[in-house]
N, C-alpha and C positions, 0 to 999 in steps of 0.2 A: 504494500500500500504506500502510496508517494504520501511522504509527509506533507504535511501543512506549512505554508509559509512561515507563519511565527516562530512551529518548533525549529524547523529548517536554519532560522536567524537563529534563535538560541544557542545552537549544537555549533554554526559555526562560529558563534562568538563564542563558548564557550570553547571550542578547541585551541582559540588565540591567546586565550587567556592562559589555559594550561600551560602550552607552549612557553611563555613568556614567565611562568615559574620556574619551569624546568632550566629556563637562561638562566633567569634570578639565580638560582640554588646553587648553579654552577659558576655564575661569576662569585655569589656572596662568601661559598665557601674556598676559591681560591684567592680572594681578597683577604681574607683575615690570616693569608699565610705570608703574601706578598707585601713588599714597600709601596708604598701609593704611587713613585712612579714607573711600577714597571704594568700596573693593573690595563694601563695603554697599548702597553705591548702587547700584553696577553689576550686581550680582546682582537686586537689586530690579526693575530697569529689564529685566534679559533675560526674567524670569519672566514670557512673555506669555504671549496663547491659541496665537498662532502656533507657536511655539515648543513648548510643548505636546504642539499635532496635530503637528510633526515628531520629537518625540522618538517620541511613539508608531509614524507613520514607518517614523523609522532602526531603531528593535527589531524591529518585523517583518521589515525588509528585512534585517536582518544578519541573521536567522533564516534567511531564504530563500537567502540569499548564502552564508552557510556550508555550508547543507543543502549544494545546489546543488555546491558545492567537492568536497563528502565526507567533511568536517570531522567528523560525531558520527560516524561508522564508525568502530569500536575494531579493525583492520584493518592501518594501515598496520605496514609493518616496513622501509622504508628513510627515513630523516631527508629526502635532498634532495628525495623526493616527496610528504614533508610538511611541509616546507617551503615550499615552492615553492603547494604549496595554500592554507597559510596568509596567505602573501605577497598572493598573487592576490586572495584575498576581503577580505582586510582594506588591498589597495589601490584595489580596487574603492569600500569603505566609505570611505574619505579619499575618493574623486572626489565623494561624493558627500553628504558633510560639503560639501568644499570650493564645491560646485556650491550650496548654498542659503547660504552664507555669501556667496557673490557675488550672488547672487540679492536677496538681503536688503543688499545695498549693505554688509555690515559695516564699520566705522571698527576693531576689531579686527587685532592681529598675525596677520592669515592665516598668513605664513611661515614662523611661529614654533608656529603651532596644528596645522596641517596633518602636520609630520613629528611634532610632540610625539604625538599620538592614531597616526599613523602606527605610530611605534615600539614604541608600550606597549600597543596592542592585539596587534599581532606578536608580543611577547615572551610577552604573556598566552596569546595561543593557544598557542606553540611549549609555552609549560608545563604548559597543559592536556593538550596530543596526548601529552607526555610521561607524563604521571598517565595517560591514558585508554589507552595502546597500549603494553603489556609486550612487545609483538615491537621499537619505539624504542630501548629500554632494554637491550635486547641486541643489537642491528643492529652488526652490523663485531666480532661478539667468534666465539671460533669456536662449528663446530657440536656436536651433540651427540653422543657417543658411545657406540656401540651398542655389546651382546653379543648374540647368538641365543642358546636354550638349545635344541638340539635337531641332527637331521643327517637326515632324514628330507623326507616332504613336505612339511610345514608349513612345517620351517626354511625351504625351498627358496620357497618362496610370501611369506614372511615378506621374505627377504633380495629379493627381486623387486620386492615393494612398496615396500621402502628405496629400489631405484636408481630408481623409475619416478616414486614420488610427494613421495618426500622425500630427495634426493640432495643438493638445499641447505641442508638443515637438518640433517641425519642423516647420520652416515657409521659406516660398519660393523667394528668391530674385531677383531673374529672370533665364530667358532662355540664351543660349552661342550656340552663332550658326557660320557657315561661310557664311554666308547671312545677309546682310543688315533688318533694320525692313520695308521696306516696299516689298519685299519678300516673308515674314510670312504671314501664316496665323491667320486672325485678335487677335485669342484669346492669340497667342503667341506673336505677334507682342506691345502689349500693354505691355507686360510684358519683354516688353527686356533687356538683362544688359549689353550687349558688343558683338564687335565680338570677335570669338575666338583670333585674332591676338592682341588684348587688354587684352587680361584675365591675362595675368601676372601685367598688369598697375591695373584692378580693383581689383586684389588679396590686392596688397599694399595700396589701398586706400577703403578698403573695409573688414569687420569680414567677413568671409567666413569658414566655419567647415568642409563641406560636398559639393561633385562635386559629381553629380550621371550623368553613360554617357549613353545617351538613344537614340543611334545611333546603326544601323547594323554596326558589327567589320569587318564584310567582303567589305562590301563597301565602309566602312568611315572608313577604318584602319586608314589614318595618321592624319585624324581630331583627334580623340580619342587620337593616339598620342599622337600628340601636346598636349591636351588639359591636359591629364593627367602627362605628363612631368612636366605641368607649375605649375599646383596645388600641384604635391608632392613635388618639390622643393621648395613651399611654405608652406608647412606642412598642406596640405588640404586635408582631406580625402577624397579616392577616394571609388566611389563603382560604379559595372554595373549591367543591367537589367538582370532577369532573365526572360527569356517570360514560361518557366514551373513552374515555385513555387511564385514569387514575391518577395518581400523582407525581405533581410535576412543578418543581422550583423552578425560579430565576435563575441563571447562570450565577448567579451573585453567590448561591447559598451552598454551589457545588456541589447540588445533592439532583438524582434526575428519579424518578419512577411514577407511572402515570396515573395517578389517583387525583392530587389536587392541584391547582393552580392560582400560583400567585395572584391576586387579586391589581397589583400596581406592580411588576415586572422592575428589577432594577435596568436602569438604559445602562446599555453595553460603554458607552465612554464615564459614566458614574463608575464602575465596575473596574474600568482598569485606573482610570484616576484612584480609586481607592488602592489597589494593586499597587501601586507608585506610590501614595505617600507610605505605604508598608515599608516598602523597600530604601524609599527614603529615611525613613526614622532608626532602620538598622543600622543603614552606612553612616549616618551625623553621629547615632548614638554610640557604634563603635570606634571611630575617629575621636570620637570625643573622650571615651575615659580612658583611651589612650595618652589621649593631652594633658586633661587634667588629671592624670596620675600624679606629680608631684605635689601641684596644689590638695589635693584630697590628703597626702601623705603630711605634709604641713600640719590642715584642720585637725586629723587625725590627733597630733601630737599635743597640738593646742588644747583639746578637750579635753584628752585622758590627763593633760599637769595641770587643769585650773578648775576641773568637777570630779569627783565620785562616779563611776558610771560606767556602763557602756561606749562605745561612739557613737555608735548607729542608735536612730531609734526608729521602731518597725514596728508599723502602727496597721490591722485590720482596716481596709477601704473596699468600697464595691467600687468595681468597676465595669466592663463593657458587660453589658445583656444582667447585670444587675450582682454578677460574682462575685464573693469576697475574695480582695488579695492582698497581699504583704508589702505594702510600700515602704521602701527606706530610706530614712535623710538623718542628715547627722543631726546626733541628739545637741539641741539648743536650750531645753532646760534641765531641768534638776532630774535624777530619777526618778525619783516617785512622782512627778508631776500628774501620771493620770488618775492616780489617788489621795491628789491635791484638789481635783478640779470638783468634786462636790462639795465640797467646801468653798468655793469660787462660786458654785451658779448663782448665786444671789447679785454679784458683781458681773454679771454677765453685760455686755455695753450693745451687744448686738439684735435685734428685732430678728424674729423668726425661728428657726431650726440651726441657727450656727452658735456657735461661742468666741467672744472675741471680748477680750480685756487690752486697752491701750498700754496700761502698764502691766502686764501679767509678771505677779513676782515670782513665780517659776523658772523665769530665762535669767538664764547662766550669762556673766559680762561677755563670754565669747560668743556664747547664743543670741545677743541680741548684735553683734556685729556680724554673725552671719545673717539670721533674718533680714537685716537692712540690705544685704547686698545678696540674698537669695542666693550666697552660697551653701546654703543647709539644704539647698535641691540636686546639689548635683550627684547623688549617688541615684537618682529615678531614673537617670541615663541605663541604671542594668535593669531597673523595669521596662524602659522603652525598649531595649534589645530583647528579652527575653517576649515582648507581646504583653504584659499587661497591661499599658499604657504609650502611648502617643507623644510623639515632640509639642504636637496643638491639639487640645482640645479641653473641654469638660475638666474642670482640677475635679479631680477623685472624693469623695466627701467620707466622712469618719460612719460608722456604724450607727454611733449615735444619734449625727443629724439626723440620718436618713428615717433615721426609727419615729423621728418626730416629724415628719410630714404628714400634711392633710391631705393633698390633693392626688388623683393617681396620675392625672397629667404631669407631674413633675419626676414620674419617672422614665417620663421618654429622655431628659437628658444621659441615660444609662445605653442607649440607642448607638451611641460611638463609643471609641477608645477614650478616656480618659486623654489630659495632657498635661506636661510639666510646667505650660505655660497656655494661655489659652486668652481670649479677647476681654474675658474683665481685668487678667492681671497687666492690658498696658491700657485698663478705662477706670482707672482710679483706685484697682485692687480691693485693701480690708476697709477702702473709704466706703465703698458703697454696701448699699443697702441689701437682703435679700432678694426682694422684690426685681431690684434690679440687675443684682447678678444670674437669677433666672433667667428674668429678660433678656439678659448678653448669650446666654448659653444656647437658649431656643433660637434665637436670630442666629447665631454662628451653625444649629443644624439645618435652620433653613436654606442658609445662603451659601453652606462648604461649597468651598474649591481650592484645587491646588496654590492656586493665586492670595485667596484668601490668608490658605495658612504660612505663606511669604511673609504677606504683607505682619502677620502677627509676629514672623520671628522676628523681625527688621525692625518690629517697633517695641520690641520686648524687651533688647538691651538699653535705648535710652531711657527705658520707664525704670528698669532696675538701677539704672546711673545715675538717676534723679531721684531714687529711693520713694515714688511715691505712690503710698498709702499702703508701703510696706509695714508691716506687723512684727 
């Protein structure tokens, strides 16, 4: 089967790239043996015809070697199986590296070349399959959870196709009907979650990912409605039956089987925009604690000689689709601070679901010099690489706010990735209000674009250099 254009790009740019290790490894590891100026020479002296015809070669064969693996299938969803692929072909490529440099008699650090390309083409792939495979990226976090809308045949067909085709992925949290449970029939009746006229209460007190509606639209128009008004203003996706095909996602969701259909389709350039700022956020984020490796080692230093404590403090937040995760930034006040802060809520200064004290006597003198210059964010950089969070978006809220909302609409902002930085921290930051940091949040999911999330980082660092309405 002829490949498709895109994979086609891929495999060739991925073979240049290998390539271009395989140099790396071998100039890096005869450079650390030579004087700097003979590394001229030796470069001069490798550039032969030989050499050449084998680089062209090795690109085609790690073309074929990767194919061959499974490597360009955006497919995988468990890590050790794409691992273990990765491994394989790119130990394959070292045999065979290794095989023409003995071949060629090289005077070269084989030792030293061998695991160097070894390594750095493995990491390369591992971080590719991660950009390229959104099932990666969610692997080991839980599944998704369902509601039915309906108690009839479809629901019944609906909930059959959850246990049969997607039991690993999908699990079922009950039925939503306009009917009381003693109504139901028995096998939906046991399984009940709310009436419909509560489903915006159980939205907010309840994960919910997916509302599938398994009602006739001719008969039950304002059920459906209702029912999906409630859910999308809560950021729950909606999808309906199909009684000809079954089900069946948006490309977005990278799941295919034909039972239901998306009700609003994600558009194909929303999809790969999204796709891109993924990929962006790995490349900035791993660049980045690269860099600030020393500065981190500094803070580090400074914490542990002027508090008691830990450095890190790693604090429970929901983030994307409403999941608890582990965010860490260097600790800026005292240890026991979060067994400080009921004793504080009475001095609480902020309106609504957040906590914020102007003076909070918790932060540590070096804590409050980081907060003013938002160095106490920069270890989220391993949340952004690892996927729980985003370079732009949504700041991640504590277990606690969340637990204190009223609305279920407030938790569509859960609908993106979180970010380390996001449009209310360069609109005035801990100055504004709830109210209005809502209102920032829902306007930035209205309006995302890749352009957008530019424009936030470009205006993030002057907001942080003017320190305002930093906390």
């Amino acid at each position: 089967m002829r490949q498709q254009r895109p994979q086609m790009l891929t495999a060739v740019v991925d073979s240049l790239i290998a390539l271009m290790l395989a140099i790396s490894a071998v100039v890096w590891a005869n450079d650390l043996r030579m004087r700097p100026e003979t590394i001229e020479e030796f470069l001069g002296m490798r550039v032969t015809l030989l050499n050449a015809v084998f680089a062209i070669v090795f690109a085609v064969l790690w073309k074929e070697c990767a194919e061959t693996a499974g490597l360009y299938q955006n497919t995988f969803s468990e890590w050790l199986r794409a691992a273990l692929r990765a491994a394989a072909a790119c130990g394959i490529m070292t045999c065979l590296l290794a095989l023409y440099l003995i071949v060629r008699n090289s005077q070269g650090p084989i030792a030293t070349i061998l695991p160097a390309f070894f390594v750095s083409s493995f990491v390369y792939q591992l971080m590719r399959l991660l950009i390229a495979n959104p099932g990666l990226r969610s692997s080991g976090r839980e599944q998704e959870n369902v509601l039915i809308l309906g108690s009839g045949r479809r629901a019944v067909k609906a909930w059959k196709e959850l246990r049969v085709e997607h039991h690993r992925s999908k699990q079922l949290l009950g039925f939503v009907d306009n009917r009381e449970p003693h109504a139901l029939p028995a096998e939906i009746a046991t399984r009940y979650a709310c009436h419909v006229d509560r489903l915006s209460d159980y939205l907010l007190h309840n994960v919910v990912d997916e509302l599938i509606v398994a009602v006739p639209m001719r008969s039950c128009y304002d059920l459906a409605q209702r029912a999906v008004s409630m859910a999308e203003a809560a950021g729950v996706r909606v999808v309906t039956l199909n009684d000809t095909y079954g089900l069946t996602y948006s490309r977005g969701l990278r799941a295919r089987s034909p039972l239901f259909v998306e009700l609003v389709p994600k558009d194909e350039k929303l999809i790969a925009a999204e796709e891109l700022k993924r990929a962006f956020d790995v490349v900035l984020a791993g660049l980045g604690l690269i860099l600030i490796s020393p500065i981190c080692i500094v803070i580090a230093i400074a914490i542990k000689l002027t508090s008691p404590g830990p450095i890190f403090f790693v604090q429970k937040r929901y983030g994307y689709r409403r999941r608890v995760f582990s965010m860490c930034k260097f600790r800026s006040m005292v240890s026991n601070a979060p067994e400080l802060m009921a004793s504080l809520e009475s001095k609480n200064e902020a309106r609504g679901p957040i906590f914020k004290i102007k003076n909070d006597p918790r932060i540590t003198p070096v804590g409050s010099f980081l907060r003013r210059t938002s160095l106490d964010e920069l270890p989220q950089l391993w949340n952004v690489l690892i996927g729980d969070m985003s370079l732009v978006g949504p700041r991640p809220m504590s277990v606690r706010d969340v637990s204190l909302f009223t609305e279920a609409q407030l938790m569509r902002r859960f609908s993106v990735r979180p970010g380390i930085t996001g449009i209310w921290q360069v609109s005035g930051r801990s100055a504004l209000s709830f109210e209005q940091w809502m209102s920032l949040d829902f306007n930035y999911l209205d309006e995302w674009s890749l352009s957008l999330d530019m424009k936030i980082l470009a205006r993030t660092v002057p907001a942080v250099l003017r320190r305002s309405g930093a906390a």
